[in-house]
C-alpha positions, 0 to 999 in steps of 0.5 A, a space after each residue: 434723817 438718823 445721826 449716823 447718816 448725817 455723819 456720813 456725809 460730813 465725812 464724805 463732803 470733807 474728804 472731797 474738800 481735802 481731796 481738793 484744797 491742793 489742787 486750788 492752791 498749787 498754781 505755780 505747778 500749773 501752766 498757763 498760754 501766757 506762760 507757754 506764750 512767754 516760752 515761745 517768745 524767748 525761742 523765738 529770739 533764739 531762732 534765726 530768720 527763715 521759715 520756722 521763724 515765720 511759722 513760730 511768729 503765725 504761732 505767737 499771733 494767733 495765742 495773742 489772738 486766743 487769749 484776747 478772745 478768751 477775756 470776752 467769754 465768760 459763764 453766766 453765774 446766775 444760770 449756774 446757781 439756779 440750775 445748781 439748785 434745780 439739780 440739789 432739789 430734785 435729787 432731794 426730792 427725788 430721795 424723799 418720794 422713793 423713801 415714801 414709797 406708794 403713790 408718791 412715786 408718781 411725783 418722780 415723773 415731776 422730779 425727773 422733768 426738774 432735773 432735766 431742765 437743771 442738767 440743760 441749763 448747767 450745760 448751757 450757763 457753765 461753757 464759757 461764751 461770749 454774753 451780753 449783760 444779761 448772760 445771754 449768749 451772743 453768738 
């Protein structure tokens, strides 16, 4: 690997991290459902009885429900890390076989299978679902 391309990605990786840093650290901007709940709770004491009262208080029950819900979803962060490093080593892999070129590019078909399984896994361990102590999906 040449210094220039080593250089390269140095810059590339800490453009993405400039590019991204804000967004972390700007929470206030961002609105949360307890936020939006909060709203609606102080609407809904402004609101007099009758139908749309009704309705925003169904309204309200139900973002309780959701939010209790969404406590017991969570990813599997160990699934996460190995499909992560499945993807990292095959597309490394992946970038030495086409550069040695010849019959080494057979060894795409193996590069190929391994990336596969880690894009199955990283779909299946980043969604967030109710799991067991073992991070295997319950329903």
């Amino acid at each position: 690997m040449s210094l220039d391309l080593v250089a390269q990605i140095i810059v590339g990786v800490l453009g993405a991290l400039a590019a991204v840093l804000p967004l972390l650290g700007s929470r206030q901007v961002r609105r949360t459902r307890r936020d939006d709940l909060r709203l609606d709770v102080e609407l809904l004491t402004q609101i007099p009885d009758g139908p749309v009262r009704q309705k925003l208080e169904r309204h309200i029950l139900a973002t309780l429900d959701e939010i209790e819900a969404a406590k017991e979803r969570r990813r599997d962060p160990l699934g996460v890390t190995l499909a992560l490093i499945l993807i990292a080593s095959s597309t490394f892999g992946g970038i030495w076989f086409i550069r040695e070129g010849g019959w080494w590019l057979l060894g795409l078909v193996a590069v190929a299978f391994v990336f596969t399984l880690g894009a199955v896994g990283l779909a299946q361990d980043v969604s967030k679902r109710k799991r067991d102590q073992k991070g295997r999906p319950i329903e």
